[in-house]
Residue, then its C-alpha position, 0 to 999 in steps of 0.5 A: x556528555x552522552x546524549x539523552x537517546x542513546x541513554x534511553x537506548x542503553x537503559x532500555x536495552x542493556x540496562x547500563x547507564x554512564x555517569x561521570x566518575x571525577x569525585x574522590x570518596x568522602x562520607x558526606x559524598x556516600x550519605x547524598x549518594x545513599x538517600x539518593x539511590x533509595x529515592x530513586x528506588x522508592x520513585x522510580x523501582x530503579x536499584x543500585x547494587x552496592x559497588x554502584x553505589x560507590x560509584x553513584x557518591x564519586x559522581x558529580x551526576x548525583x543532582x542529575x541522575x533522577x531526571x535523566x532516569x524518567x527520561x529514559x523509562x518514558x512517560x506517558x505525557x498524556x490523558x487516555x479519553x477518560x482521565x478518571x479510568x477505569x471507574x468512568x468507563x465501569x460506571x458508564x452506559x454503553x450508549x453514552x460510550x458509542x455517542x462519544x466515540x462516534x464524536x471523535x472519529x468524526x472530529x478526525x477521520x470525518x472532518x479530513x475525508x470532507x475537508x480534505x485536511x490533516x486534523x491534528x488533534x480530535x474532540x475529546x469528552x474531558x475537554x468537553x467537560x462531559x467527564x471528570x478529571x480528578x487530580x491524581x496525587x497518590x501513587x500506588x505501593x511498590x507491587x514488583x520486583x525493582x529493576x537493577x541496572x549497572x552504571x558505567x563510567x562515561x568513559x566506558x560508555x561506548x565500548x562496554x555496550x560494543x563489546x557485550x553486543x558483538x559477543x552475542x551468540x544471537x542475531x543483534x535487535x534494532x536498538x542493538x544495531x543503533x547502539x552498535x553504530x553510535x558506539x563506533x562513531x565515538x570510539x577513538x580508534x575505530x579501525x583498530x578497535x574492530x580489529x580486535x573484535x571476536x563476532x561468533x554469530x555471523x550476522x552480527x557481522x553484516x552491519x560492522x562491515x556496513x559501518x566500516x565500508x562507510x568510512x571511505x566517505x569520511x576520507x580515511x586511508x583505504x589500505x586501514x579499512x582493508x585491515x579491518x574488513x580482513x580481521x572481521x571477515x574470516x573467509x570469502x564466503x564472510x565477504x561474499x554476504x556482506x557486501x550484499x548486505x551492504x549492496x541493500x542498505x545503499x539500494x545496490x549503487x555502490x561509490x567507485x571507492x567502495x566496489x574497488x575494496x570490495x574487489x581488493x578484499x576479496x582478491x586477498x583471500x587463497x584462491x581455493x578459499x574464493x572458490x569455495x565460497x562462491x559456490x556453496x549452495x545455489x542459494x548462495x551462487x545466486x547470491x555471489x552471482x549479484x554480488x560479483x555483479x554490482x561491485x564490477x568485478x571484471x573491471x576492478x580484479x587485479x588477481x588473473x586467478x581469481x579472474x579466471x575462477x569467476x569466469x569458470x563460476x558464470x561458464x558453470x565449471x565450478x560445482x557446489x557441494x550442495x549440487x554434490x550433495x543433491x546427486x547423492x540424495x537421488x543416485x547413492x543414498x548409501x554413501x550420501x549421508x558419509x559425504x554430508x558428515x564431512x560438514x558436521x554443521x551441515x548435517x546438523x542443518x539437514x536433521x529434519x530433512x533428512x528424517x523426511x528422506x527416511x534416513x534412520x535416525x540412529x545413523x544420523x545421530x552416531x554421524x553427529x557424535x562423531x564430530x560432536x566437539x565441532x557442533x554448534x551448542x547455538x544450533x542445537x539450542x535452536x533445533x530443540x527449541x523449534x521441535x521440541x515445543x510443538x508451536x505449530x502442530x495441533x497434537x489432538x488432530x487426527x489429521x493423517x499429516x499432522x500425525x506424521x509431522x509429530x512424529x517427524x518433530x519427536x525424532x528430531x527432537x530425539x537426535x538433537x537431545x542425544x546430541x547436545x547432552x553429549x556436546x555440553x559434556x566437552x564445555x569449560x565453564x565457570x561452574x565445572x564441580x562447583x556447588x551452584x544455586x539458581x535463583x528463578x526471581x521473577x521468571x518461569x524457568x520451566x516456561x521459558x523458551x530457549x530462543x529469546x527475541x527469536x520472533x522479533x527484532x524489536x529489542x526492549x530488555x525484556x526478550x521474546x520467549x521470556x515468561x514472568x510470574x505476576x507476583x500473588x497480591x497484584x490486583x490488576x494488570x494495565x496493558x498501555x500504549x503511549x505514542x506522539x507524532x508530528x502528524x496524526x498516529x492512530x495506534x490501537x490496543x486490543x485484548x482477546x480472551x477466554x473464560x474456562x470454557x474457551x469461549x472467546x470474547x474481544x475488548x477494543x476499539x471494534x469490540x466491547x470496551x469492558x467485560x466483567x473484568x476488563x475495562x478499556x480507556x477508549x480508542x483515541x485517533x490522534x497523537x500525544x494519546x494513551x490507550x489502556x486496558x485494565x485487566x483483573x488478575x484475581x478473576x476466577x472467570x479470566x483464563x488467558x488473555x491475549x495482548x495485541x497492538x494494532x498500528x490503524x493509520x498515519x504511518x507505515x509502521x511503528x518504527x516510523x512513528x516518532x515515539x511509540x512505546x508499550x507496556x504492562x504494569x501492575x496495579x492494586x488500587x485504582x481510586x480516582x485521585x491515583x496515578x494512572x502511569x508509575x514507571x515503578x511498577x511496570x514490569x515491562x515498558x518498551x519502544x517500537x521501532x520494528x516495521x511491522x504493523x500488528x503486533x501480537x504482544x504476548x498472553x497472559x495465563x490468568x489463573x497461573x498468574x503467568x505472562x508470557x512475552x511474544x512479540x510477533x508480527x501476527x493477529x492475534x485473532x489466529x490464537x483465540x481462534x482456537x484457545x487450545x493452542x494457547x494451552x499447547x503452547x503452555x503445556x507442551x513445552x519440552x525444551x525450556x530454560x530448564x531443560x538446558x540447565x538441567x543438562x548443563x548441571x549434569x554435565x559439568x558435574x555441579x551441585x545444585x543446592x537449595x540455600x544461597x549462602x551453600x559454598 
């Protein structure tokens, strides 16, 4: 049976779950499935669509499947520093707040810098009796949207989350990865299985190469991994950049076995094909220089024309179409911008730079169009993304090169537009002169960033760039941490904020811990802790709110910590005897393993009841530096979710109706 953390892994980042499927279909098997299901809907705000349902009555997981889904949302198994919050923080003095905080820093940090021991666990005022601990029997109602997974059979479990990974057009996340490496190791004909595998984002690629260079440990015949590592790799320059990758993840000390079909996989290529790829860039001959080095090339070549190419490349008789490139840029402008377009993509690339060069841009685009069948629909998503959502430019300066850089960032923006509007036109898609309906829910499609998980590796279902409409009758929103260790783990939670006339004030472990409308739980220094901070979504003095965590001490980084995970729920009633976890009404709950140890999570717009997810590596202090950057990053945004599929309506002849049941 699977294993509860590849589960969680798959809950949390696909929203699939496996089931065994062994049952035939009876009525009485559907009634149990059916009472089931909505119990599960009611606890846990977890739904089942129709034909999954079927699934669930055929299962023989039905008496398991409730348990196995708490697992996979996480728990928070224990008390924040005051278990009645936030009505014991709102009503208490100040001093009264220090007094206690100041007891448990000394009762950890204190003890171990005069003792010169660990102290698992620091005092706390419940346990001291100082606070009361009401017994939390009600649960709060329903206030979000429900959260739909899929179930899959369990004999599915492995290659339906390989196949919908691999065929990502975006860099995979950290959990990704781990799914992808469990998925392999269980798939029966794992060699014959990679064959078949069709990866259109290239660094998709580095981690299967990885795992299959691995292989070799395991005694499977050499001839079968070259196979596969041919059928992966459709060039040279494909190899050249996993192996360095596989060089990192062994700390460059490769087995004999290893280099020897690392050399062997690069010999079975053309030779032109092997030329061209060592020396595409300097970047990339610095690159197959190390590369060339640590598999011993020399030693292990078979091929006296390939041998004979690398001794051209280290004599530097090989030139690459980069330096090419270069000389034409300083000595022959006029017909440098015709050799570029030769590599449609490249050029693609090389926008921005060369907008900086002064090149005019409507030659740039007319070269672009040219071969605009053969560009990226990706790359162009991504260039708009960054140029045209003016993230990094104060437009309200007046500074002389903040100035030129819009101006720079507008006429990239401009040719990449022409660009992509012209490219989607050549797209074959499923709704080509259909009749459509597009159904936001819960998100803000006009808000929402293109470029999902673009900032972090982090993983968790909800993406980077997403942003969500906080539903009307929230009350309050409950930012949290949860996060155990063998060892003692300080993680700390901070808010930064603004009224309407952006003054900024800070809530946390070195701040305040409550301002008007938001409340904090206390700042606790060991493991098996929670952290949360209440903020009021209906204040008319809250504009944004900036959501930080902040990894203090124990490890080096969130990924280490043995469990860590965050997220944001809402809540309306926050009487003493209500529960102050209910993974129903979490809009979002997700486990770190990134190596970072600051995250700025996300903001919130208060008075649009917007949220909008981050994940950056940054302090969130750069932001409430200047509260006009929030508001840029709101109000400027050019290229969004919408603007995509505006384009893609028009392009593939759709029409966009109002009412779903339209055909």
């Amino acid at each position: 049976m699977t294993s509860t953390y590849y589960e969680k892994l798959l809950f949390n980042e696909m929203r699939l779950f496996p089931i065994r499927i062994t049952s035939s279909l009876t009525d009485e098997r559907m009634i149990k499935a059916m009472t089931l299901s909505e119990n599960i809907r009611s606890s846990l705000g977890i739904a089942l669509i129709p034909e999954d349902i079927i699934k669930f009555a055929k299962s023989d997981d039905m008496d398991t499947l409730y348990n196995r889904l708490v697992k996979a949302l996480g728990e928070v198994k224990a008390k924040p520093m005051y278990p009645d919050f936030p009505h014991t923080v709102m009503n208490m003095e100040e001093a009264e707040f220090r007094f206690h905080q100041y007891l448990h820093y000394f009762s950890t940090y204190g003890i171990e810098d005069i003792l010169g021991v660990e102290m698992t666990k620091g005092w706390l005022p419940s346990e001291a009796g100082l606070v009361s601990d009401t017994e939390k029997t009600e649960v709060d109602a329903l206030l979000i949207p429900e959260k739909t997974i899929e179930l899959i059979d369990v004999k599915d479990q492995y290659m339906i989350p390989l196949k919908k990974i691999v065929s990502k057009r975006n860099r995979m996340t950290l959990p990704e990865n781990e799914i992808l490496i469990i998925a392999l190791e269980h798939s029966e004909d794992q060699l014959e299985t990679i064959c078949q595998l069709d990866i259109p984002f290239k660094e998709n690629l580095m981690p299967i190469f990885d795992n299959v260079l691995s292989l070799l440990i395991l005694e499977v015949k050499s001839d079968q991994i070259l196979k596969a590592l041919h059928a992966l790799c459709q060039h040279t320059g494909d190899v050249f950049t996993c192996i360095r990758y596989a060089l990192g993840k062994r700390h460059y000390r490769m087995r004999t076995a290893e280099r020897k079909i690392c050399v062997k996989l690069l010999e079975s290529y053309p030779i032109a094909d092997f030329k061209a790829n060592m020396i595409l860039s300097n970047k990339k001959s610095l690159n197959t220089h190390i590369v060339l080095n640590y598999i011993s090339y020399n030693q292990y070549s078979r091929s006296e024309e390939h041998k004979q190419a690398v001794k051209d490349f280290r004599d530097g008789k090989l030139h690459s179409w980069e330096s090419q490139m270069k000389y034409l840029l300083s000595n022959d402008k006029d017909h440098a911008l015709d050799f570029i377009a030769q590599r449609p993509g490249m050029l693609l690339r090389m926008v921005a730079w060369l907008t900086r060069l002064g090149f005019d841009s409507s030659e740039i685009t007319e070269k672009l169009l040219e071969n605009v069948e053969s560009l990226s629909v990706q790359t162009l998503v991504t260039i708009l993304d960054y140029f045209g959502n003016y993230e990094n430019i104060d437009l309200s300066s007046s500074n002389t090169a903040m100035i030129q850089k819009a101006k720079e960032y507008d006429i990239v923006y401009d040719i990449c537009f022409k660009v992509l509007t012209k490219r989607i036109t050549y797209l074959d898609t499923p709704i080509k002169d259909k009749k459509i309906y597009i159904k936001e829910g819960q998100y803000a499609f006009d808000k929402m960033s293109m470029e999902f998980n673009k900032a972090s590796q982090d993983g968790g279902y909800i993406r980077s760039g997403t942003v969500f409409k906080i539903p009307e009758d929230v009350q309050y929103l409950r930012f949290f941490v949860y996060w155990n260790d063998n060892h003692r783990v300080d993680v700390d939670l901070h808010v930064y904020l603004s009224d309407g006339e952006g003054n900024p004030y800070s809530i946390g472990w070195n701040a305040g811990f409550r301002l008007g409308d938001i409340a904090f739980s206390g700042d606790i220094t060991h493991s098996n802790a929670a952290e949360y901070v209440d903020m009021n979504m209906k204040s008319d003095k809250l504009h944004y709110v900036i959501m930080n965590i902040h990894l203090y001490a124990g490890k080096f980084s969130f990924g280490a910590i043995d469990e860590c995970f965050i997220g944001l729920m809402a809540v309306n009633s926050t009487r003493e005897y209500v529960q102050l976890y209910d993974p129903k009404n979490c809009l979002i709950t997700h486990d770190l393993k990134n190596k970072y140890i600051n995250i700025n999570y996300g903001f919130i717009d208060v008075q649009n009841k917007l949220l909008h997810v981050l994940v950056k590596n940054k302090a969130a202090k750069t932001y409430m530096n200047d509260v006009q950057q929030i508001s840029q990053i709101i109000n400027n945004k050019r290229f969004t979710l919408s603007t995509y599929l505006n384009l893609l309506i028009q392009s593939q002849h759709c029409e966009l109706v109002k009412n779903e049941e339209v055909k």
